[in-house]
C-alpha positions as a Python dict, from the first residue, in 0.01 Angstrom:
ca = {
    (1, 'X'): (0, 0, 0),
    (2, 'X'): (-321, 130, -239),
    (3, 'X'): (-561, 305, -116),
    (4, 'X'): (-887, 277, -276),
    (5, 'X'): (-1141, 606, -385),
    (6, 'X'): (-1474, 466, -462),
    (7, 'X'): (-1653, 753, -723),
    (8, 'X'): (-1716, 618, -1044),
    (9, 'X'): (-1915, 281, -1148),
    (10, 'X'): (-1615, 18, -1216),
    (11, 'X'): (-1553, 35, -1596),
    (12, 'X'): (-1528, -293, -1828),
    (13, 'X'): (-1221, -422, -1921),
    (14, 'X'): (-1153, -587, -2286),
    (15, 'X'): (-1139, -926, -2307),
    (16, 'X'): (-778, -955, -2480),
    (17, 'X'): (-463, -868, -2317),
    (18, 'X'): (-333, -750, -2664),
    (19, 'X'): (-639, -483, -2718),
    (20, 'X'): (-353, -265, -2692),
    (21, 'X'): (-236, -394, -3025),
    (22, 'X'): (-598, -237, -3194),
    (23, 'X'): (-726, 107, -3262),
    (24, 'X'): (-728, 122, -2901),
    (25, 'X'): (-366, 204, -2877),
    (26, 'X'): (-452, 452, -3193),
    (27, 'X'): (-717, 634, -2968),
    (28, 'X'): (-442, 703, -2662),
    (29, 'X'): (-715, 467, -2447),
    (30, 'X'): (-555, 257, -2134),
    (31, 'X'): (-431, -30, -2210),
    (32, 'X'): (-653, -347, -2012),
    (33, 'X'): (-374, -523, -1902),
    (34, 'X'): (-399, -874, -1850),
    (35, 'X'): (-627, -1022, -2051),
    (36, 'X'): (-957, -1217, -1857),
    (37, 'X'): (-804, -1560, -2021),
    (38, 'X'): (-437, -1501, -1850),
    (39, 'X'): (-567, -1406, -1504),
    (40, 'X'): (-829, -1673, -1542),
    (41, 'X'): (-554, -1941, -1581),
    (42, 'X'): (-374, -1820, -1327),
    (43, 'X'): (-635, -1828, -1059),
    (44, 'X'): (-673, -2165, -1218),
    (45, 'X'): (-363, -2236, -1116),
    (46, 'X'): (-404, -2127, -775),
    (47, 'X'): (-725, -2219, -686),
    (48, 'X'): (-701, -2595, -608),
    (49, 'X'): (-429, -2568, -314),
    (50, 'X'): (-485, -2202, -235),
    (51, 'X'): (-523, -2165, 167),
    (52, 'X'): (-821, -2050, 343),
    (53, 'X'): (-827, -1647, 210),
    (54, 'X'): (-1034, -1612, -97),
    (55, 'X'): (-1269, -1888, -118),
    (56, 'X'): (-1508, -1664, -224),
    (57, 'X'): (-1383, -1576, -544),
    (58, 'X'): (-1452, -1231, -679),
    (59, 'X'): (-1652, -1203, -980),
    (60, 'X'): (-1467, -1148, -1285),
    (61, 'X'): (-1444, -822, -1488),
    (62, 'X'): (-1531, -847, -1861),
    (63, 'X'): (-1239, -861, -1741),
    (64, 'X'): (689, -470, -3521),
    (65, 'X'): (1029, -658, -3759),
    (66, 'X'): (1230, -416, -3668),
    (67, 'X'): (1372, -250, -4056),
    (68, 'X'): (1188, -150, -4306),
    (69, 'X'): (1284, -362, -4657),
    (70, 'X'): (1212, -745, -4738),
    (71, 'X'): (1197, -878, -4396),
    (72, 'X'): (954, -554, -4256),
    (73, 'X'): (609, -714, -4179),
    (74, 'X'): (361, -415, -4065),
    (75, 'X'): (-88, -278, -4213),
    (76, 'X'): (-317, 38, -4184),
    (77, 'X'): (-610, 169, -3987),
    (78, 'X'): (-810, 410, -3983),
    (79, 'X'): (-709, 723, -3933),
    (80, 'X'): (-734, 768, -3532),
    (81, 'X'): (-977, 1059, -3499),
    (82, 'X'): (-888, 1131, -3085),
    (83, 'X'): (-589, 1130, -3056),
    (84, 'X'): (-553, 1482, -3059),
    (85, 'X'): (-366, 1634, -2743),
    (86, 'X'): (-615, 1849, -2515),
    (87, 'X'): (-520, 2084, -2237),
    (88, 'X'): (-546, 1915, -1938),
    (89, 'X'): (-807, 1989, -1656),
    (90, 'X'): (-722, 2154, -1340),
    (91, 'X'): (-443, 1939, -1205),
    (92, 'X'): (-576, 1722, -874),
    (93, 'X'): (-265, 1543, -881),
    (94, 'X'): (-17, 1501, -549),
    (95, 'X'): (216, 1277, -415),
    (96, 'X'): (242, 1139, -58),
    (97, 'X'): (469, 983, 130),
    (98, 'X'): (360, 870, 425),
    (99, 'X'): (560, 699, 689),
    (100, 'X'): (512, 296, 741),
    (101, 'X'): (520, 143, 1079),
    (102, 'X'): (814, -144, 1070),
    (103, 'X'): (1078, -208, 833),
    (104, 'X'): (849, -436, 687),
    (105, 'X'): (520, -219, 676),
    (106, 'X'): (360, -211, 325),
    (107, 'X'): (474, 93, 67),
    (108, 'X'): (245, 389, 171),
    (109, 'X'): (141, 518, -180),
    (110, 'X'): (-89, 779, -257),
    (111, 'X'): (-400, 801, -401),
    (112, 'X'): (-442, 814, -772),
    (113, 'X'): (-804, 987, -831),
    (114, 'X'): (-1127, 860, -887),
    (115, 'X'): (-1052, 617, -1152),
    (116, 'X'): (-1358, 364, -1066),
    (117, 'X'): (-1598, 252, -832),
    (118, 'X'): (-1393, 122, -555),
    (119, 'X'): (-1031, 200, -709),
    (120, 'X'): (-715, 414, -643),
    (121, 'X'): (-409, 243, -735),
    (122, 'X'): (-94, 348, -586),
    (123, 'X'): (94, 42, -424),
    (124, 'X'): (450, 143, -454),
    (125, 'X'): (360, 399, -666),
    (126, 'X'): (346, 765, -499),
    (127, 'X'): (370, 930, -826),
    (128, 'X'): (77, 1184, -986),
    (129, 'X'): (-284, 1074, -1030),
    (130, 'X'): (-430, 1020, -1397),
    (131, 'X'): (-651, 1311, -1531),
    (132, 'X'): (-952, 1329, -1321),
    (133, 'X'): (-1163, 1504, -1545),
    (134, 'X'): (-1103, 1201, -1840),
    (135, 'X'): (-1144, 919, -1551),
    (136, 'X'): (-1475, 1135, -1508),
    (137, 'X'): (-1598, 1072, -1875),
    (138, 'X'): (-1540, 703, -1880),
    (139, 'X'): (-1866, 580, -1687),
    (140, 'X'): (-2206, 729, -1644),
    (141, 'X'): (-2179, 977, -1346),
    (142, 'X'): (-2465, 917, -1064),
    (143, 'X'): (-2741, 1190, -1087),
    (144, 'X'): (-2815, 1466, -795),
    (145, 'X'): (-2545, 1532, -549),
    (146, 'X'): (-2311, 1240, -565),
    (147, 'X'): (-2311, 1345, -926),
    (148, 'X'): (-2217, 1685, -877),
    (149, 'X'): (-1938, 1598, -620),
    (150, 'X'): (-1749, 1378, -860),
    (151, 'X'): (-1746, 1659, -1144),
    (152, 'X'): (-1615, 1897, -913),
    (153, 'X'): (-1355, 1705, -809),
    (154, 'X'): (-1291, 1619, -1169),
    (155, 'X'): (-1256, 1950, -1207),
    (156, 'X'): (-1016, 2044, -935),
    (157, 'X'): (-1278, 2169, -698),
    (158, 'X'): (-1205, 1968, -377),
    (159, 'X'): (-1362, 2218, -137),
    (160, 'X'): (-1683, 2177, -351),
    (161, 'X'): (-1675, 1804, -379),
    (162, 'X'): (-1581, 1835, 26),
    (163, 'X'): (-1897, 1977, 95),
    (164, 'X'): (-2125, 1766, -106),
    (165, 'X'): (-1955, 1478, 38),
    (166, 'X'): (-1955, 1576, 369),
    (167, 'X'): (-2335, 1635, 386),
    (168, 'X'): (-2390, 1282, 209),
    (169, 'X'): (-2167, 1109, 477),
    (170, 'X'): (-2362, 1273, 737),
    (171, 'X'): (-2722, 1089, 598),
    (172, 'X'): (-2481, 752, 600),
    (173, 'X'): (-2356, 727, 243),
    (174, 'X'): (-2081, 488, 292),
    (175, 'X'): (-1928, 582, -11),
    (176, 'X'): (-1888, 952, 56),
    (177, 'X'): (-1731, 884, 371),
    (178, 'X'): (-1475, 681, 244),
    (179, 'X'): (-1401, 977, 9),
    (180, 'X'): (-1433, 1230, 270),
    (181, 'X'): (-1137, 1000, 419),
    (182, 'X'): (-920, 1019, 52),
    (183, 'X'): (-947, 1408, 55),
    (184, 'X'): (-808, 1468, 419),
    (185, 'X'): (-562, 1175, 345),
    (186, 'X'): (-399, 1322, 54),
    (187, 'X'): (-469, 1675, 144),
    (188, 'X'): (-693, 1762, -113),
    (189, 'X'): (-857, 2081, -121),
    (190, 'X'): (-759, 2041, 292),
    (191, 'X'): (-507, 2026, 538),
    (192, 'X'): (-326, 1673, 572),
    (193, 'X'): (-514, 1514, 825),
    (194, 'X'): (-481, 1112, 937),
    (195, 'X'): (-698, 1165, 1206),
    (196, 'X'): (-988, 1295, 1060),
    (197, 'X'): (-872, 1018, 744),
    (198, 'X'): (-905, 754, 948),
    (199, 'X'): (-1267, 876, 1112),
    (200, 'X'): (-1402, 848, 807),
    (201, 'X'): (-1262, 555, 669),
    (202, 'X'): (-1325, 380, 1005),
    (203, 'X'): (-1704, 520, 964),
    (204, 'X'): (-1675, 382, 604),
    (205, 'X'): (-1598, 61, 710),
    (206, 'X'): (-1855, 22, 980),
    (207, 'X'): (-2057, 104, 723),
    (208, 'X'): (-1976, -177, 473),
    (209, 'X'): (-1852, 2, 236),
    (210, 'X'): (-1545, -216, 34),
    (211, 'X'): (-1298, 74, -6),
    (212, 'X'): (-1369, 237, 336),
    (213, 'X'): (-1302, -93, 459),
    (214, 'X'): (-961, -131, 269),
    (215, 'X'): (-814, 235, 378),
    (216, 'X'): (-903, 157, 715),
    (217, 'X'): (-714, -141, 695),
    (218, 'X'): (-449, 29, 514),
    (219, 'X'): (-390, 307, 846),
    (220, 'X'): (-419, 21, 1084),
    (221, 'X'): (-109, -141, 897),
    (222, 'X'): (96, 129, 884),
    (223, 'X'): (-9, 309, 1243),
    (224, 'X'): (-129, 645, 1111),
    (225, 'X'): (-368, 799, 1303),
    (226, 'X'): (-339, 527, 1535),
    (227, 'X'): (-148, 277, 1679),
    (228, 'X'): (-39, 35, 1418),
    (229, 'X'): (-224, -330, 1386),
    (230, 'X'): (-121, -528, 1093),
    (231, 'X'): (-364, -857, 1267),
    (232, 'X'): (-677, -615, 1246),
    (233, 'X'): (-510, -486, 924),
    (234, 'X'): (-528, -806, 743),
    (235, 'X'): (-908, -876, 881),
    (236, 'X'): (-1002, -532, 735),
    (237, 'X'): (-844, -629, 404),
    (238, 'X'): (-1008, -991, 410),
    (239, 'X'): (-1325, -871, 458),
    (240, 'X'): (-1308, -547, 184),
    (241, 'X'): (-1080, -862, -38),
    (242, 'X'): (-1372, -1049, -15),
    (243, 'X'): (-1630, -832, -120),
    (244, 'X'): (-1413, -815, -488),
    (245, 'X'): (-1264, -517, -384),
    (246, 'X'): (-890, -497, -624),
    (247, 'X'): (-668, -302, -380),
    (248, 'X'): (-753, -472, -70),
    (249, 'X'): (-703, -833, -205),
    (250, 'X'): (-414, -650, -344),
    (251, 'X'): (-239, -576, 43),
    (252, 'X'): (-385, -884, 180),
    (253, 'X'): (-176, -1066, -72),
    (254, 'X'): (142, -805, 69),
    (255, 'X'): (68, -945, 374),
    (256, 'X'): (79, -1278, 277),
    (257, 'X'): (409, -1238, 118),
    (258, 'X'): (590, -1030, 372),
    (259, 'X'): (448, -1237, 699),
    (260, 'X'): (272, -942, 836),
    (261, 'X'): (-8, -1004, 1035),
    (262, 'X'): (-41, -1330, 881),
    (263, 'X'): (125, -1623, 829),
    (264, 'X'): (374, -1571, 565),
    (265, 'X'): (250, -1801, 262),
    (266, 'X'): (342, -1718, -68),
    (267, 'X'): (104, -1971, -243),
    (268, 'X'): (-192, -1755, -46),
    (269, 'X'): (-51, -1413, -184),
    (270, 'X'): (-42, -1555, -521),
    (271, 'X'): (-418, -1655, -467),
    (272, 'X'): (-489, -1326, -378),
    (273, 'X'): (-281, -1113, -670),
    (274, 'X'): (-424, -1327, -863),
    (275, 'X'): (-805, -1213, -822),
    (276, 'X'): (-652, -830, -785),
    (277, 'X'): (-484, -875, -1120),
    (278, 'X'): (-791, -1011, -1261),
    (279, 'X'): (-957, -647, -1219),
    (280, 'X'): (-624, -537, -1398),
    (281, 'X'): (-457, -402, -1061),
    (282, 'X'): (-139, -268, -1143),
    (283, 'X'): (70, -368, -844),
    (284, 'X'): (-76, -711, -823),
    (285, 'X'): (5, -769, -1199),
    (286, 'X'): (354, -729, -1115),
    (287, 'X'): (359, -902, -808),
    (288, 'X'): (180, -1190, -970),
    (289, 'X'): (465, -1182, -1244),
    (290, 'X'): (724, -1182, -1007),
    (291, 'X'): (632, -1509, -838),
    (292, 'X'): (555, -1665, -1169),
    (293, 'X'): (919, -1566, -1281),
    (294, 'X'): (1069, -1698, -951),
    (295, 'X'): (820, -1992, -870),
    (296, 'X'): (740, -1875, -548),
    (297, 'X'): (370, -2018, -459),
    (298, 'X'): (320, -2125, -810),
    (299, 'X'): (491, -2311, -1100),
    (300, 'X'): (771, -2154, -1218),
    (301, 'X'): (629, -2027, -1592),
    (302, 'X'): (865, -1768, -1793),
    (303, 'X'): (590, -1728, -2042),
    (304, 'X'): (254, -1601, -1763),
    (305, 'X'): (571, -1391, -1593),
    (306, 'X'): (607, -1220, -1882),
    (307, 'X'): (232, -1150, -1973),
    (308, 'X'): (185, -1008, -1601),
    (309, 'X'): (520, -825, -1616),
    (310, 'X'): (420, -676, -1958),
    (311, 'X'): (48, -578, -1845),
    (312, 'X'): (217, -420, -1570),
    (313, 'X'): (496, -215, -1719),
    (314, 'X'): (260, -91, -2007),
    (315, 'X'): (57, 93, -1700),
    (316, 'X'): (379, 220, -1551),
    (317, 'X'): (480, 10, -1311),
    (318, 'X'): (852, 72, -1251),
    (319, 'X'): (960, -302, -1085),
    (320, 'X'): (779, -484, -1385),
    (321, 'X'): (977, -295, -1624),
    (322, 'X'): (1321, -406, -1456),
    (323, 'X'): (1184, -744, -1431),
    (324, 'X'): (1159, -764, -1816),
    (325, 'X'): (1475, -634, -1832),
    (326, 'X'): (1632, -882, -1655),
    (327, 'X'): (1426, -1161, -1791),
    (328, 'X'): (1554, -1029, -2149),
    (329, 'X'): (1907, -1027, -2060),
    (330, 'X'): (1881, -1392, -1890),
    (331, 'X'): (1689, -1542, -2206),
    (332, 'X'): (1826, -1579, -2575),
    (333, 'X'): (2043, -1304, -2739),
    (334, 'X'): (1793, -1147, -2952),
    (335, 'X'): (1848, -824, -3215),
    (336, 'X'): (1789, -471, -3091),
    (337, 'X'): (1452, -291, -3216),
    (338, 'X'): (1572, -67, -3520),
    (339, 'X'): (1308, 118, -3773),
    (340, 'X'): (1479, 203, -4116),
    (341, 'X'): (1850, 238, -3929),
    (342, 'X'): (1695, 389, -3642),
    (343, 'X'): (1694, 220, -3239),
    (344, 'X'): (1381, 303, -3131),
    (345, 'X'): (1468, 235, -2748),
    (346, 'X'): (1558, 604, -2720),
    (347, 'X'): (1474, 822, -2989),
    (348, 'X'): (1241, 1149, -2988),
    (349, 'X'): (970, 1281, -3209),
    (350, 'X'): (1185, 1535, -3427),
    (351, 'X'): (1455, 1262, -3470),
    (352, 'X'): (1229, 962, -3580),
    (353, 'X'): (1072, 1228, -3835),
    (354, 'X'): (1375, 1330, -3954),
    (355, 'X'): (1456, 963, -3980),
    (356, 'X'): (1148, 890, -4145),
    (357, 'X'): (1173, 1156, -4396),
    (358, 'X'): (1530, 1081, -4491),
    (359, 'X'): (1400, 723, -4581),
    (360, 'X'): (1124, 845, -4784),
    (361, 'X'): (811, 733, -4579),
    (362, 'X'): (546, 908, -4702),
    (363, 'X'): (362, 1137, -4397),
    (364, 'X'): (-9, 1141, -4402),
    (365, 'X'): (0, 1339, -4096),
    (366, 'X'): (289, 1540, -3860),
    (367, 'X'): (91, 1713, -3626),
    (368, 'X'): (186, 1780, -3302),
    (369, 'X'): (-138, 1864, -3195),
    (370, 'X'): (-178, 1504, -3210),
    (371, 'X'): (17, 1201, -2955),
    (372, 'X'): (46, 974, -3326),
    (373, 'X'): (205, 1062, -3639),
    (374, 'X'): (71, 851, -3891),
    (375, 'X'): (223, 745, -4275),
    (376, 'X'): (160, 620, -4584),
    (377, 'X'): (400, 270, -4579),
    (378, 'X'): (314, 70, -4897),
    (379, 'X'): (631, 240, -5088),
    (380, 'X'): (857, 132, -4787),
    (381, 'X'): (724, -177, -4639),
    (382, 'X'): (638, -480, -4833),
    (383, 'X'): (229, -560, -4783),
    (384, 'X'): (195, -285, -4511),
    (385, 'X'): (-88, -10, -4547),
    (386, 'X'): (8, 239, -4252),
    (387, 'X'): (202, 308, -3998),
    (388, 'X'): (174, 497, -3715),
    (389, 'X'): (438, 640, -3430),
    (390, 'X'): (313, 747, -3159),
    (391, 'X'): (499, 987, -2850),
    (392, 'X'): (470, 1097, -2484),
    (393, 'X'): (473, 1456, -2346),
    (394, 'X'): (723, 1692, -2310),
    (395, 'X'): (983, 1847, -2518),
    (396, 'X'): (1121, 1637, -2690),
    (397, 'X'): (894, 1406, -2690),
    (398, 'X'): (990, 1021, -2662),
    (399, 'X'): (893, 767, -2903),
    (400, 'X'): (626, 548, -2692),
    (401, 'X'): (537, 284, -2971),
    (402, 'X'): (515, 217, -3325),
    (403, 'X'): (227, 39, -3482),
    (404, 'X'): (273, -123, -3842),
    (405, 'X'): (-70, -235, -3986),
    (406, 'X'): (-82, -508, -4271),
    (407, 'X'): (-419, -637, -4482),
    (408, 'X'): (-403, -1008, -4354),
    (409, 'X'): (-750, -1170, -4536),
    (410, 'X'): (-689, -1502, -4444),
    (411, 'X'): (-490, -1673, -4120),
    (412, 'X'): (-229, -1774, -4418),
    (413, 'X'): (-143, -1416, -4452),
    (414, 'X'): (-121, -1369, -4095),
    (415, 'X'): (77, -1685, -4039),
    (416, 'X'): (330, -1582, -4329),
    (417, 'X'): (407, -1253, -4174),
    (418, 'X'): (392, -1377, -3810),
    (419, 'X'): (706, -1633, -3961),
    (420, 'X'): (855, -1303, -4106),
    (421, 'X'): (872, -1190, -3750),
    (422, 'X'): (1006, -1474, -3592),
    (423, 'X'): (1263, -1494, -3836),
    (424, 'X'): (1391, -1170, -3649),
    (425, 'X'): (1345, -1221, -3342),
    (426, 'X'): (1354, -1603, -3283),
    (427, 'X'): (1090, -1799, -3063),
    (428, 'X'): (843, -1540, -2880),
    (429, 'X'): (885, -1502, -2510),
    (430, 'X'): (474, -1552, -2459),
    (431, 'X'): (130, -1599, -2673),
    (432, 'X'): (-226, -1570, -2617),
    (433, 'X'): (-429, -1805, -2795),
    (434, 'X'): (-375, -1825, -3226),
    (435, 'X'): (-373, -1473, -3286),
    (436, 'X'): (-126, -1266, -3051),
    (437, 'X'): (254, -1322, -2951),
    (438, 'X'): (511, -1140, -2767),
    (439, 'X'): (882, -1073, -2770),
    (440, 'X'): (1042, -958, -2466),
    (441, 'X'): (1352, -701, -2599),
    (442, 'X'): (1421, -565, -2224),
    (443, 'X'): (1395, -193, -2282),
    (444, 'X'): (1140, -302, -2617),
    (445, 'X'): (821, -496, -2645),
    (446, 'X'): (754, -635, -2997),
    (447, 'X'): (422, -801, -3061),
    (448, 'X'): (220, -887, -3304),
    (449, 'X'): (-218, -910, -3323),
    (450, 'X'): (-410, -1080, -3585),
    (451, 'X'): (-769, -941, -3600),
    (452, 'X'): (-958, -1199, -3821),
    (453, 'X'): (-1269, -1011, -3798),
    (454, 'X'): (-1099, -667, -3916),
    (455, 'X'): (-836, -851, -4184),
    (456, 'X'): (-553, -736, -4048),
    (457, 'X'): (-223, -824, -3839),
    (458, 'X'): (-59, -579, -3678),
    (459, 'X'): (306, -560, -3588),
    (460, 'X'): (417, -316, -3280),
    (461, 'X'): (742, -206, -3105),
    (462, 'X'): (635, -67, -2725),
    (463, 'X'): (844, 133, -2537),
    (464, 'X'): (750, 22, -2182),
    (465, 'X'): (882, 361, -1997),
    (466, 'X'): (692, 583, -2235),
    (467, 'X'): (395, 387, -2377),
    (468, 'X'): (177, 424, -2034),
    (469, 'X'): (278, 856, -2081),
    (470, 'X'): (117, 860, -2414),
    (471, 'X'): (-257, 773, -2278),
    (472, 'X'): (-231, 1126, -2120),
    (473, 'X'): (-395, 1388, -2320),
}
């Protein structure tokens, strides 16, 4: 079950699924997930015989081969200026686990910081929150108090934030009370505390406020604080769904699926991950991909599954990863992801350098101070400019992906090296329009970009486990 924290203005999301493919991935930024086109089409899809929730629908956010030799294929870009690793802010992460009412209550999931205006996601996932203190720089902050509460909490000062909030939900902010719920909820900066939680969501959602009104629903479904009532559950969720709010169309579309306080209908869950996973909603992305892969309230189609399963896994998402797996081993046999002798599936930083070096790829730069390592690879690899290989935390630290870049100047090019590709790894598992395709390897993602505007085609091998670690600075 997510629970929704409602701080920062909702940010924009790219229009491509494959802006992960770009300098993006370079910078460390989040991937967008699926694209506005692939969650379009699949409310498309839905839209014509979905049942009664949803009619309103929400408005839309704006929204590599693998050896080095004769058959490599990947070009350069500039070098990525922030990429460099940072010492984190105070850490407001914490994991909760709170108790569902039923066998078939919702995940509980915890909260995972102030990430956008009406957004926590968490679903399944109980794991740490992203850096608050980056989610903090991504939007314009509000001025005067509300401002001041969301850099404290950025910041790790909850009892500060606390306060602000407190006195803001006291005048009626909606908003503040529904984040007044989030800290007592996941005992931040206070005592755990569903009671007082679910006063202030419930004052939230009397208010009108979208998230309130989805964390209310969320402690009605699984009885904390009070009795549990997945009907009233699913008419808090409509209502916050309704309003475009991600998580709560999110667990309405649970609901839908499991039977629980609804009428089970998987065609109405898909409706409703479907307009979640348009705001790039993690859980729903996988959810959505899931249904696609087994044809449950939708057409059967290997190819969306995939995108949805891949938008979901490069954010983390545990289930989407297996799901790839499986959908690799149960497609065509396809070659393992190597780099100049090298699998790439498990490898670390010092190895892949050592690796590197032993082949006689030229380093531009091998700075650990920075998440990519970046090289020289016109000696190596035939029409490629750069390459860079990019790694998680920790010691050592895991490969996460590896970016080839070539000069493509005219589709030709790109269409030429695209073959080269496919000539290694057989028909891809998805596409996106012309310019972007996708090979599902199981424990490897290989997929390729064209960029007309930029002259370029870019060839990359993701590592689905790490990739989503390396966007942490």
């Amino acid at each position: 079950m997510c629970i929704a924290f409602s701080v920062l203005p909702r940010r924009v999301s790219g229009p491509s699924l494959f802006l992960l493919l770009t300098v993006a991935l370079l910078l460390c930024g989040a991937p967008s997930g699926l694209t506005a086109r692939a969650a379009q089409a699949g409310q498309k899809a839905l839209a014509p015989g979905a049942p009664a929730p949803g009619a309103a629908t929400p408005a839309q956010k704006n929204a590599a081969t693998d050896q080095a030799g004769s058959n490599a294929a990947p070009a350069a870009t500039a070098q990525p200026p922030s990429d460099r690793r940072t010492p984190a802010a105070p850490d407001s992460r914490r994991a909760t686990r709170h108790g569902a009412a039923g066998k078939n209550a919702l995940p509980a999931g915890g909260s995972t910081g102030p990430q956008s205006d009406f957004s926590a996601q968490g679903a399944a996932r109980t794991g740490a929150e992203p850096d608050a203190a980056a989610e903090a720089t991504a939007a314009p902050l509000p001025q005067g108090p509300a401002g001041e509460a969301i850099r404290a909490y950025a910041r790790g000062d909850f009892l500060k934030a606390r306060d602000i909030w407190q006195k803001l939900a006291e005048a009626g902010d909606g908003q503040a009370m529904n984040n007044l719920g989030v800290l007592y909820d996941q005992a931040q900066g206070v005592e755990p505390d569903a009671g007082r939680a679910l006063h202030w969501f419930a004052l939230s959602a009397k208010a009108g406020h979208p998230s309130g009104m989805s964390n209310y629903g969320r402690m009605l479904e699984q009885g904390r604080g009070i009795a549990a009532a997945p009907q009233e559950a699913a008419r808090w969720f409509d209502l916050a769904a309704r309003k475009g709010q991600p998580e709560a169309q999110y667990n309405l579309g649970l609901l839908y699926e499991q039977g629980r306080g609804v009428a089970q209908s998987d065609q109405a869950a898909a409706a409703w991950y479907s307009r979640a996973a348009a705001q790039q909603q993690t859980e729903a992305l996988a959810r959505l991909g899931h249904l696609y892969r087994t044809g449950r309230g939708v057409a059967r189609n290997a190819g969306r599954a995939t995108l949805l399963l891949y938008a979901a896994a490069m954010n983390g998402q545990a289930q989407a990863m297996k799901e790839l797996e499986e959908m690799a081993r149960e497609g065509p046999a396809r070659p393992r992801a190597v780099l100049f002798g090298r699998e790439l599936d498990n490898v670390d930083r010092a190895t892949l350098r050592a690796t590197l070096k032993t082949a006689g790829l030229p380093a531009s730069r091998e700075d650990d101070a920075f998440i990519c390592d970046l090289y020289d690879a016109r000696r190596l690899i035939p029409g490629a400019s750069q390459m860079a290989a990019c790694y998680g935390p920790g010691a050592p630290a895991p490969l996460g992906f590896v970016k080839i870049d070539y000069p493509a100047s005219d589709k030709a090019t790109a269409e030429r090296i695209l073959r080269m590709v496919e000539e290694r790894f057989g028909p891809p598992s998805a596409g996106e329009g012309d310019d972007a395709r996708l090979w599902n390897l199981g424990s490897v993602v290989v997929a390729t970009q064209y960029a007309p505007t930029h002259r370029r085609m870019s060839l990359m091998y993701m590592i689905p486990r790490v990739y989503h670690l390396t966007r942490r600075k």
